[in-house]
C-alpha positions, 0 to 999 in steps of 0.5 A: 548615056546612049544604050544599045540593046541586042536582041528581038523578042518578049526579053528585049522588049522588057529591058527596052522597057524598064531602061527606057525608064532611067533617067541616065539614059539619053538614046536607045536602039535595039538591034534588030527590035520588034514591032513593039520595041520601036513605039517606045520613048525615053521617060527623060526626053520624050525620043523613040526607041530606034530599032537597026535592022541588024541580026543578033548574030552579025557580030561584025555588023553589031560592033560596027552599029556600036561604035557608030552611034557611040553607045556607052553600054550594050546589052545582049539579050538572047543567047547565040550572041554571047555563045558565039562572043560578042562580049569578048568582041566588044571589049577587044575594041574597048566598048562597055557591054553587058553579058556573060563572056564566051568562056562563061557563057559555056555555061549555058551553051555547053549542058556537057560543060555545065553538068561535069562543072557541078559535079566538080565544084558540088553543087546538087543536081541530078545523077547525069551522063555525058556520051556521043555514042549511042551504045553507052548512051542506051546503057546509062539510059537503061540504067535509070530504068528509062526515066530521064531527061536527054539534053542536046550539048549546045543550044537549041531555041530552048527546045533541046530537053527530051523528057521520057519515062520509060526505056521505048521513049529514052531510045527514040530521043537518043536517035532522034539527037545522036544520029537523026541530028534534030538539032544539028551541030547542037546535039553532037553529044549529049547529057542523060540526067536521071528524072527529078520529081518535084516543083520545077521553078526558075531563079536569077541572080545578077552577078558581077564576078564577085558577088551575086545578087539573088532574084525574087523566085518565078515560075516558067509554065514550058509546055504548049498546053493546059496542064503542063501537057504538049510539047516543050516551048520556050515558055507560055507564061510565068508568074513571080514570086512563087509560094513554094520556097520560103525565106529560109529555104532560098537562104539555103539555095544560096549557100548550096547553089549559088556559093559554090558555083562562084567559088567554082568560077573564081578557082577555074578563072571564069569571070562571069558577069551577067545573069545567070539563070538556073532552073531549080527543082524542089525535090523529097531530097532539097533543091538541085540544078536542072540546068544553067542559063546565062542570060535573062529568062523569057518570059520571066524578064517580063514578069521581074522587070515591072517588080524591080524597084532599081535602075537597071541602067544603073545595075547593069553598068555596075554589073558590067564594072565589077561594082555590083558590091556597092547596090542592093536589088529592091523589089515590089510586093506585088506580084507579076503575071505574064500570059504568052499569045502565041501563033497557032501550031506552035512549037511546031509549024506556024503561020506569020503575017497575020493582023494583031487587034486590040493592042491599045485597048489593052496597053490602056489598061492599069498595070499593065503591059503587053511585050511584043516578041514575034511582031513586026510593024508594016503598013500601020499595023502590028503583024505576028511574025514569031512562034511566041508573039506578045507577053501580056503582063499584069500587076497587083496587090495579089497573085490572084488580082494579077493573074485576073487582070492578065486574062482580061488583058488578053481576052482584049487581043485577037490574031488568027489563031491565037493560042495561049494558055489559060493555068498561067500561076494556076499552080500557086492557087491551089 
């Protein structure tokens, strides 16, 4: 089977990765890749991974890569491509693909969309306005004393979730969206939701429009710094499992959450087939949805995928054909740790271009794994060219062993500026 995979970051890299793994899998091309994509090989034929300079969102340019190398399954990673319906595209001219559709793929390009869909189908989540006027939006705001989140509508690189706690920091948010337009297009209107205390954790559930198959939980670490203090990030690390969600309270996550939400998506008609990907806080009152997304989490993935005991040729095809009824997800004991490197200033402005040291040294390591996110190839050399630049990832017996064996990992790998954080599970341990 020939695989095309879209996409360019620390997610894509994994799926590289573990596809690669399959033996169904006969050819592989990312589009547009990164640097460390295009050094990896197929298990059952020794072939390189191809990456095709081709962007995420040139749906056009994507179809036409499709339909020339004959790809019998694409997956789409990042999520512009599905908002924007490359599913939708790819199927329209008779090519398998998977990923959420543009009407499922709302639930995660549209938080409006997403917040009123569980107040309909009543799924637990936080007390939540939608508004486009500033006034109404200052009011609700007041109304829950300032403590809140204020969420722009579309998507916004992860990076659209103002948290404030007092009334100052909640009006400065909502100009900063509304009306100083900080996230353009995206930020048209936006969600306040009250402020929910507790243990924020992610989970995943692979889901064909029929069934839905429940992750291992995981736990994302969004700020920039020690301490979860800084500003918000697309993600500095992750671990999985967590220790705060026994069995038979993810039993319950399944019957409040993640049923009523496929009740819901078969009475409104949506046929969801993918990944979706809730945050979840585990608050005094039970567990309540934060947010959805429709594709894989990053830097999850690079934490899941090395625990994933499955094909994931096999999964996604399924997935893709609405069988996922007939295959049961299986997993590793072991624990997974993922310490981002990132480029110096990030998330704010950041230098590109600069040398990475030490890659081979720590791929030599057992267990382990360095994904490349921001990395490009030139000359011989692996040059950061992103704000999140490697994910380095390690496995063990123990949370412990594997959170130990990603810092030395890390501690093998120097770029100018290199930033990361060093509580990466720190939270399970205590």
């Amino acid at each position: 089977m020939k695989v095309l995979v879209i996409g360019s970051g620390g997610r894509e890299h994994a799926l590289v990765w573990k596809l690669a793994q399959s033996p169904h899998v006969k050819a592989l091309w990312c589009a547009p890749g990164n640097g460390g994509i295009g050094q990896e090989r197929l298990l059952g034929n020794g072939e390189q991974v191809q990456c095709k300079p081709v962007a995420a969102e040139n749906l056009s340019a994507l179809l036409d890569l499709a339909r020339e190398q004959k790809a019998d399954l694409t997956v789409v990673g990042p999520d512009n491509p599905l908002a924007l319906g490359i599913v939708d595209l790819f199927q329209a001219h008779g090519l398998k693909v998977w990923g959420p559709n543009q009407k499922a793929a709302q639930f995660e390009a549209s938080k409006v969309f997403a917040q009123n869909f569980m107040e309909r189908h009543g799924i637990p989540t936080a007390q939540a306005g939608t508004f486009t006027g500033v006034s109404e939006a200052t009011r609700f705001a007041a109304s829950l004393g300032g403590k809140c989140a204020v969420k722009a509508d579309g998507l916004a690189l992860g990076k659209g979730v103002l948290i404030c706690r007092e009334m100052a920091e909640a009006e400065a948010a909502i100009q900063e969206i509304l009306v100083q337009k900080s996230f353009g297009a995206a930020g048209a209107s936006i969600v306040i939701q009250e402020l929910l205390e507790g243990m924020e954790i992610s989970l995943h559930a692979l889901c064909d429009g029929k069934v839905a198959h429940l992750f291992p939980t995981s736990q994302d670490h969004k700020r920039a710094l020690d301490n979860d203090a800084g500003l918000n990030t697309g993600g500095m690390g992750t671990y999985s499992p967590t220790p705060f969600l026994t069995p038979a309270e993810t039993v319950a996550v399944e019957q409040t959450i993640l049923a009523p939400w496929l009740r819901g998506c078969q009475a409104e008609g949506i046929d969801f087939r993918g990944i979706l990907y809730p945050g979840i806080m585990l608050t005094a009152q039970g567990p309540k949805v934060l947010e959805f997304n429709a594709r894989f989490g990053d830097p999850e993935t690079q934490v899941y995928l090395p625990r994933l005991k499955n094909d994931l040729f096999e999964l996604l095809s399924a997935c893709a054909e609405g069988a996922l009824g007939r295959t049961e997800l299986k997993w590793s004991p072991q624990p997974a740790v993922c310490v981002v490197l990132a480029s110096g200033g990030y998330p704010g402005a950041y230098a590109r271009g600069k040398v990475i040291h030490g890659l081979a040294a720590a791929d030599a390591l057992p267990d382990t794994k360095v994904f490349h996110a921001g990395t490009v190839c030139q000359g011989g050399d692996i040059l950061t060219s992103g704000g999140r630049v490697l994910g380095v990832t390690a496995w063990a017996d123990t949370l412990a062993g594997a959170r130990q064996a990603a810092y030395a990992a890390v501690e093998k790998i120097s770029f100018e500026g290199r930033q990361f954080r060093r509580d990466i599970a720190a939270k399970a341990l205590k």
